[in-house]
N, CA and C atoms as a LAMMPS dump frame, in Angstrom:
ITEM: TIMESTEP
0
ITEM: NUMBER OF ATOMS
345
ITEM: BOX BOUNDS ff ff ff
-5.0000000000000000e+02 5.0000000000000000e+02
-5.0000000000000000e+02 5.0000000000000000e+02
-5.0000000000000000e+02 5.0000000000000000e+02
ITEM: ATOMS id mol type element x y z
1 1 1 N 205.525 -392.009 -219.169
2 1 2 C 204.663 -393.121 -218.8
3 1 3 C 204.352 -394.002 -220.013
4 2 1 N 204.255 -393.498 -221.321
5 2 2 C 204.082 -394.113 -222.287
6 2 3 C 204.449 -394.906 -223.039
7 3 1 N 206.26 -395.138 -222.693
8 3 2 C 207.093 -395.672 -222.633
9 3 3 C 207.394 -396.802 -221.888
10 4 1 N 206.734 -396.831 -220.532
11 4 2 C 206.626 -397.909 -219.94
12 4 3 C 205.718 -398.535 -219.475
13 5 1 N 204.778 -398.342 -220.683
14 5 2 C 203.781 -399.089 -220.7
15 5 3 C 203.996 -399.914 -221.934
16 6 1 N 204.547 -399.136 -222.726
17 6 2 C 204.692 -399.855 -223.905
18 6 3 C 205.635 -401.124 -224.047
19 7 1 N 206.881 -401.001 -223.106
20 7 2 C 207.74 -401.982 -222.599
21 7 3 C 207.467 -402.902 -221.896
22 8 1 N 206.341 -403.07 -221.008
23 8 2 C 205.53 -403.669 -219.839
24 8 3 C 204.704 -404.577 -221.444
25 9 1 N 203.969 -404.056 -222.243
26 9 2 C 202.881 -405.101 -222.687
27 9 3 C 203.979 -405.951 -224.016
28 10 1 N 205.17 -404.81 -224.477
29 10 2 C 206.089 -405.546 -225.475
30 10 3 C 206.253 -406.804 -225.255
31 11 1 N 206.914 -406.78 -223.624
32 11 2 C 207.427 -408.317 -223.257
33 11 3 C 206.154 -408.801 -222.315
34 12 1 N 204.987 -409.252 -222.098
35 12 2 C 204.654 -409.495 -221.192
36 12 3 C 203.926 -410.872 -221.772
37 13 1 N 203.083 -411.594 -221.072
38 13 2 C 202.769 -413.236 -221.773
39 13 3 C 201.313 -412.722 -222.07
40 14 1 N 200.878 -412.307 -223.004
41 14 2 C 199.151 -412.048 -222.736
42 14 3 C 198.442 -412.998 -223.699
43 15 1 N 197.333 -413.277 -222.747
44 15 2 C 196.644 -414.358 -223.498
45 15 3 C 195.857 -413.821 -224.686
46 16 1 N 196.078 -414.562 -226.198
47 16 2 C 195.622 -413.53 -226.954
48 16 3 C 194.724 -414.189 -228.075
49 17 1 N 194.225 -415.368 -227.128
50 17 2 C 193.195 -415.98 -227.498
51 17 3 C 191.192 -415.515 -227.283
52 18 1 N 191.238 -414.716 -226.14
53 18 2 C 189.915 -413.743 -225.639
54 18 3 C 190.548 -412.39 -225.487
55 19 1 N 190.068 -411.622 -226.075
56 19 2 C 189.962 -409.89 -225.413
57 19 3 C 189.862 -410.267 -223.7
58 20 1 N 189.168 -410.437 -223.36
59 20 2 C 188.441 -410.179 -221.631
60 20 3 C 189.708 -411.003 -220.855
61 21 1 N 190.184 -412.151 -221.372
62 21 2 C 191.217 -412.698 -220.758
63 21 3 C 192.578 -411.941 -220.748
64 22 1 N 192.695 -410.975 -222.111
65 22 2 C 193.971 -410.587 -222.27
66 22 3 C 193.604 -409.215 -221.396
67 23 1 N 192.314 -408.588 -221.289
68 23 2 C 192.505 -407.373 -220.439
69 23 3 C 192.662 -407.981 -219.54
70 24 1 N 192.306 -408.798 -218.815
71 24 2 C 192.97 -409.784 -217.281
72 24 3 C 194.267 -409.325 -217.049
73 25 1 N 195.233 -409.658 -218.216
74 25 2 C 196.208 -410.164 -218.524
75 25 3 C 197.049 -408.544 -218.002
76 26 1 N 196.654 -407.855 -218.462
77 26 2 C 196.879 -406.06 -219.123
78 26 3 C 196.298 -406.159 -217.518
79 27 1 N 195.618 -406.216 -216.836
80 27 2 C 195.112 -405.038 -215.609
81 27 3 C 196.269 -405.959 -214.509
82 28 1 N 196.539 -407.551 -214.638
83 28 2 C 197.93 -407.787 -213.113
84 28 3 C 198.963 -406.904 -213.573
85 29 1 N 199.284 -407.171 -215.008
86 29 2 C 200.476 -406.542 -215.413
87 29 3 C 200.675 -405.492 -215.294
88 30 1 N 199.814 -404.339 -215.333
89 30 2 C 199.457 -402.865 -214.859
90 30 3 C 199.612 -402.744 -213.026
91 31 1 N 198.999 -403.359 -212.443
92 31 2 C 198.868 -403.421 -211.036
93 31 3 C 200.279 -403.762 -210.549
94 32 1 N 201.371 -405.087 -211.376
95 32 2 C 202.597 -406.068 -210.14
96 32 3 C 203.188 -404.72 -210.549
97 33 1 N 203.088 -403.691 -212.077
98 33 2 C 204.27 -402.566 -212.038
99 33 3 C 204.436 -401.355 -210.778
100 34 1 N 202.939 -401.459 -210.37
101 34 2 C 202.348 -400.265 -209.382
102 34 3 C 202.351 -398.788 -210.109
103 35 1 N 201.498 -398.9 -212.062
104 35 2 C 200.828 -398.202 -212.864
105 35 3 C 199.516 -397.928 -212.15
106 36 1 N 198.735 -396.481 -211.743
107 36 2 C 197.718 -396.067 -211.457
108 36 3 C 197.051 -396.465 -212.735
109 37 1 N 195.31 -397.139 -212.992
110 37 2 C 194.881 -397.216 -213.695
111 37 3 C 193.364 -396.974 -213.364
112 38 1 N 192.341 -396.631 -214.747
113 38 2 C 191.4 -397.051 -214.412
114 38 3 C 190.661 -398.437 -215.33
115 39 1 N 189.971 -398.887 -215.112
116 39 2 C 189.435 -399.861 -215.614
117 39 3 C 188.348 -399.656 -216.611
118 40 1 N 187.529 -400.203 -218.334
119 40 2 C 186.509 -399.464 -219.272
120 40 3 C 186.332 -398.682 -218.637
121 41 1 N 186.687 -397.508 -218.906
122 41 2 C 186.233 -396.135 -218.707
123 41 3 C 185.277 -395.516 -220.03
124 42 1 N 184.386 -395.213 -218.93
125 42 2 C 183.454 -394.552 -219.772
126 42 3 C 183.365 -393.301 -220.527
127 43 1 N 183.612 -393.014 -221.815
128 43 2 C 183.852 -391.664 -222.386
129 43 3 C 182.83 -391.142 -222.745
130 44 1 N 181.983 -391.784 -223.41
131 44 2 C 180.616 -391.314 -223.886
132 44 3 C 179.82 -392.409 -223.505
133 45 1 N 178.272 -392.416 -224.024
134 45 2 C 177.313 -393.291 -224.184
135 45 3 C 177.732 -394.705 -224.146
136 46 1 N 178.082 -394.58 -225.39
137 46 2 C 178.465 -395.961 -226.394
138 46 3 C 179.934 -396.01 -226.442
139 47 1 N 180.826 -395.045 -225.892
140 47 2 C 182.435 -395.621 -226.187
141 47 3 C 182.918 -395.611 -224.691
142 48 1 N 183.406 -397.356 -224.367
143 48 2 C 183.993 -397.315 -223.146
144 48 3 C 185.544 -398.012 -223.568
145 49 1 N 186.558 -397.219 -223.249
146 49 2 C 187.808 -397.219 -223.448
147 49 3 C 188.524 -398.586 -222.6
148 50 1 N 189.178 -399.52 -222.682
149 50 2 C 189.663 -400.492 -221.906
150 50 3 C 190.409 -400.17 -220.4
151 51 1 N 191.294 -399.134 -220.851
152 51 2 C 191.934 -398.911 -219.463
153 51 3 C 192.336 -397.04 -220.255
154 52 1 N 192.83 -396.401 -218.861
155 52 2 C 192.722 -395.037 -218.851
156 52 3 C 194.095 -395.102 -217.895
157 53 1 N 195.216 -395.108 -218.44
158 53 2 C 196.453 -394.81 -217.543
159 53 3 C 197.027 -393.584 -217.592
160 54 1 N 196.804 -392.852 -216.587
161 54 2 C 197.306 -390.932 -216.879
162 54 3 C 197.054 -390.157 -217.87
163 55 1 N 195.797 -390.273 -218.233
164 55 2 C 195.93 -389.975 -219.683
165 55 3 C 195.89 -390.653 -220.958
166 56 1 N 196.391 -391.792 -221.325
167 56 2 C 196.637 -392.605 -222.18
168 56 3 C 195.578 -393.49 -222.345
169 57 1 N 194.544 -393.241 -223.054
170 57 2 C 193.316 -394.295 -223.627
171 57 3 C 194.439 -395.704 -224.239
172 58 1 N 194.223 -396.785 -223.359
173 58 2 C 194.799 -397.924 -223.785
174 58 3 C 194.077 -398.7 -224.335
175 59 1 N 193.492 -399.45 -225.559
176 59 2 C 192.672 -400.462 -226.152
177 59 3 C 193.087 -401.613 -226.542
178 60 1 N 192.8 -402.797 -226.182
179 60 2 C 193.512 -404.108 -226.621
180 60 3 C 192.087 -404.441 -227.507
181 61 1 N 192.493 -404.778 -228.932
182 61 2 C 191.818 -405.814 -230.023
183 61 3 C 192.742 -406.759 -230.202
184 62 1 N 192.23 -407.499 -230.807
185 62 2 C 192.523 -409.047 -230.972
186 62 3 C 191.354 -409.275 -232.373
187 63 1 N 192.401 -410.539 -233.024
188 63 2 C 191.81 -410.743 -234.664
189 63 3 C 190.404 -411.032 -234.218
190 64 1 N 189.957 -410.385 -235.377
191 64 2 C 188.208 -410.69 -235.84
192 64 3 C 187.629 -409.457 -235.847
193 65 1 N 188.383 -408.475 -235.843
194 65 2 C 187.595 -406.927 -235.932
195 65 3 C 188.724 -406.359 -237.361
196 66 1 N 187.787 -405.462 -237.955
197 66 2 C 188.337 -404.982 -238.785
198 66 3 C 188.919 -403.58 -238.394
199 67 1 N 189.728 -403.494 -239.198
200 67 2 C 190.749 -402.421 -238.794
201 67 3 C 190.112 -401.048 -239.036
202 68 1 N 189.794 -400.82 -239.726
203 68 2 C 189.148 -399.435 -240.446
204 68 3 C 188.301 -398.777 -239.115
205 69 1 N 187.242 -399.803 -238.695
206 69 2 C 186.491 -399.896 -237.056
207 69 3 C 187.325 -399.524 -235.5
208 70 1 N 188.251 -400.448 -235.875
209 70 2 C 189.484 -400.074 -234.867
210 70 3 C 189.278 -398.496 -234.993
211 71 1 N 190.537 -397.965 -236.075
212 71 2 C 190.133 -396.887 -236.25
213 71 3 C 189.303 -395.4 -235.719
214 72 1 N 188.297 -396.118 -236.484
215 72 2 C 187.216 -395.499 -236.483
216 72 3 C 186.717 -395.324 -234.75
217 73 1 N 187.102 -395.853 -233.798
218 73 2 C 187.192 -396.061 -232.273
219 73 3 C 187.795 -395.027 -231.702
220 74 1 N 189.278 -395.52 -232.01
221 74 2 C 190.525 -394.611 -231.893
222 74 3 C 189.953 -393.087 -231.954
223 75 1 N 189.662 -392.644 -233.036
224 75 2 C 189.296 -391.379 -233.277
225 75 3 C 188.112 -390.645 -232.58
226 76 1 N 187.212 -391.891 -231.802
227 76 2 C 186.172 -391.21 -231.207
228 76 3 C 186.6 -390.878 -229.493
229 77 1 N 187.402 -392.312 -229.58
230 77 2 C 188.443 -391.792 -227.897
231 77 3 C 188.995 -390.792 -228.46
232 78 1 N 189.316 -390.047 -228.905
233 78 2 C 190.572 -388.951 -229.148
234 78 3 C 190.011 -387.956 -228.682
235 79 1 N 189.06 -387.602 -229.467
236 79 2 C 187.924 -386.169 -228.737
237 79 3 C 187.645 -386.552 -227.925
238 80 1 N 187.727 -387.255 -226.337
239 80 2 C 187.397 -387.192 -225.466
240 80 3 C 188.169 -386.775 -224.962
241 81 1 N 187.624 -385.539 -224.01
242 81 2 C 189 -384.315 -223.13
243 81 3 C 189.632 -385.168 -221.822
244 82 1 N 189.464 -386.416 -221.505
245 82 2 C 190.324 -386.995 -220.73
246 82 3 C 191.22 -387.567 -221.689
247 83 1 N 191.369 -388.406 -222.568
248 83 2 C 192.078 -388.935 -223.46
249 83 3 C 193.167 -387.554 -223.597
250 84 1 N 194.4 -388.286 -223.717
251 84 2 C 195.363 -387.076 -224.021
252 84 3 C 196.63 -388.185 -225.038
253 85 1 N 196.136 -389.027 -224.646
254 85 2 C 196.791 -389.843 -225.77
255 85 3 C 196.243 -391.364 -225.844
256 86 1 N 196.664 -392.183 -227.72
257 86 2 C 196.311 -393.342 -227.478
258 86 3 C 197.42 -394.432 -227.776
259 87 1 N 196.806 -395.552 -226.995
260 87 2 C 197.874 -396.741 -226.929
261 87 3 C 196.738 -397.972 -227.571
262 88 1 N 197.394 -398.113 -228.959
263 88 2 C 196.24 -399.592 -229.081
264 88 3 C 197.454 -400.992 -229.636
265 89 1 N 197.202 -401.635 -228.505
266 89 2 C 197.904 -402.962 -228.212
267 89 3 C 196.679 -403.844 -228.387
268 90 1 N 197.649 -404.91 -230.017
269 90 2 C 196.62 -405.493 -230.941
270 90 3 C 197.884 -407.171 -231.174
271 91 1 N 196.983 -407.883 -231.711
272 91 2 C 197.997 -409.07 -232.423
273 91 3 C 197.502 -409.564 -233.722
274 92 1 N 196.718 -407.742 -234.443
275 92 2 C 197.013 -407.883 -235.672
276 92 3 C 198.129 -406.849 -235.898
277 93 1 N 198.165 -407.064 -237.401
278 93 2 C 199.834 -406.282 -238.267
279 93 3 C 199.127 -405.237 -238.417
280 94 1 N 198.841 -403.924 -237.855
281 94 2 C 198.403 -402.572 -238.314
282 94 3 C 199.444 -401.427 -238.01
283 95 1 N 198.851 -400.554 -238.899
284 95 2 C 199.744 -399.06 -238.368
285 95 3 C 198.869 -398.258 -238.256
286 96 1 N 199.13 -397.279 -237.267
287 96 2 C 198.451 -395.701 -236.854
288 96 3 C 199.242 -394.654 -237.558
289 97 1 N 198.496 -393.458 -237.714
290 97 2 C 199.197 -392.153 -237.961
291 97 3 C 200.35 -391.647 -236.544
292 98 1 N 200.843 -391.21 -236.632
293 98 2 C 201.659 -390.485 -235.341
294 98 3 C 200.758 -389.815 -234.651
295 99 1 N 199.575 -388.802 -235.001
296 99 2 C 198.301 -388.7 -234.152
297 99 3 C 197.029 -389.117 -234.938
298 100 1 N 195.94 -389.163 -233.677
299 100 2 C 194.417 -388.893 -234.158
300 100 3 C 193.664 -388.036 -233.384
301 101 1 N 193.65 -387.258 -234.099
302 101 2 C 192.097 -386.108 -233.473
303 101 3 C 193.074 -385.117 -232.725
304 102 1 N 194.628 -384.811 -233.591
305 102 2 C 195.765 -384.167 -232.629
306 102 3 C 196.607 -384.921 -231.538
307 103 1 N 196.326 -385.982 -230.829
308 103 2 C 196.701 -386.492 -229.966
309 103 3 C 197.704 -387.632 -230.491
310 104 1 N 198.229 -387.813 -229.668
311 104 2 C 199.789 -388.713 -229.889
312 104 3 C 199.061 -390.128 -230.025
313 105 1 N 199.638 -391.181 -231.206
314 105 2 C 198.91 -392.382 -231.29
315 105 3 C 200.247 -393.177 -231.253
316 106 1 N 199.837 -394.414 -230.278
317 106 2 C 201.204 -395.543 -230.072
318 106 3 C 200.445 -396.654 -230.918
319 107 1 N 201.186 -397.634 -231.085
320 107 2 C 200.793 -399.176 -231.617
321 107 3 C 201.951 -400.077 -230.87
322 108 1 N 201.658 -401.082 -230.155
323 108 2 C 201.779 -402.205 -229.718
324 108 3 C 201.723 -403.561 -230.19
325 109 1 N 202.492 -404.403 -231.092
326 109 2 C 201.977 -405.673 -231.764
327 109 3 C 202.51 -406.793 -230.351
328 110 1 N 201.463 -406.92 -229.703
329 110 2 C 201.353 -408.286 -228.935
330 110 3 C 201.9 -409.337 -229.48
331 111 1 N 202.793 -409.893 -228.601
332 111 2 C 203.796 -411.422 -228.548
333 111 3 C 204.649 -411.187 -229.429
334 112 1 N 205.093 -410.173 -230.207
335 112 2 C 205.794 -409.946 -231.161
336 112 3 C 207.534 -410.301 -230.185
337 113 1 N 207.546 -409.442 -229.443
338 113 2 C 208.979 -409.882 -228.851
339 113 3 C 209.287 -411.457 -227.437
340 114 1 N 208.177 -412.304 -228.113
341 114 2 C 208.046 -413.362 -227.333
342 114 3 C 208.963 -414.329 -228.479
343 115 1 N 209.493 -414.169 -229.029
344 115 2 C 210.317 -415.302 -229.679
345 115 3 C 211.993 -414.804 -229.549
């Protein structure tokens, strides 16, 4: 599944001017594939995850957050026992470890294969 999700947001047009527009963007594109999803899912208190596909904590940032924070996110979805893996689809230049908190970590650079 992780795989084709990752192929689905590689090529897809997302607006990557608002977060809230580009999760728009991320929940048709999830739905025309007929991907089961859920929508911010709530993990704790204070951490609600963007989308929850089988497992896969998916997070879209967009410039104006610092990375370290990103991060620092990532790792708090990780210990959550639904999270079994993460996907963070961004249209800044970052890298992840291969996991966090044990769990398998993807990276996604948005519009990158739009040229």
């Amino acid at each position: 599944m992780i795989s084709e999700v990752i192929n689905l947001l590689r090529t897809a047009r997302i607006d990557l001017l608002n977060e809230k527009r580009a999760q728009a963007d991320v929940e048709q594109l999830l739905t025309a594939a007929g991907i089961a999803y859920e929508r911010e899912v709530r993990l704790t208190e204070s951490d609600i995850v963007d989308f929850l596909v089988e497992g896969i904590g998916l997070e879209l940032k967009l410039k104006g957050v610092r990375k370290k924070e990103i991060y620092r996110q990532l790792c708090r979805y990780a210990r959550h026992p639904r999270v079994d893996s993460l996907l963070l689809a961004s249209n800044l230049t970052m890298g992840l470890p291969a996991q966090i908190e044990g769990k398998d970590a993807f990276f996604v650079r948005l519009g990158e294969d739009w040229l």
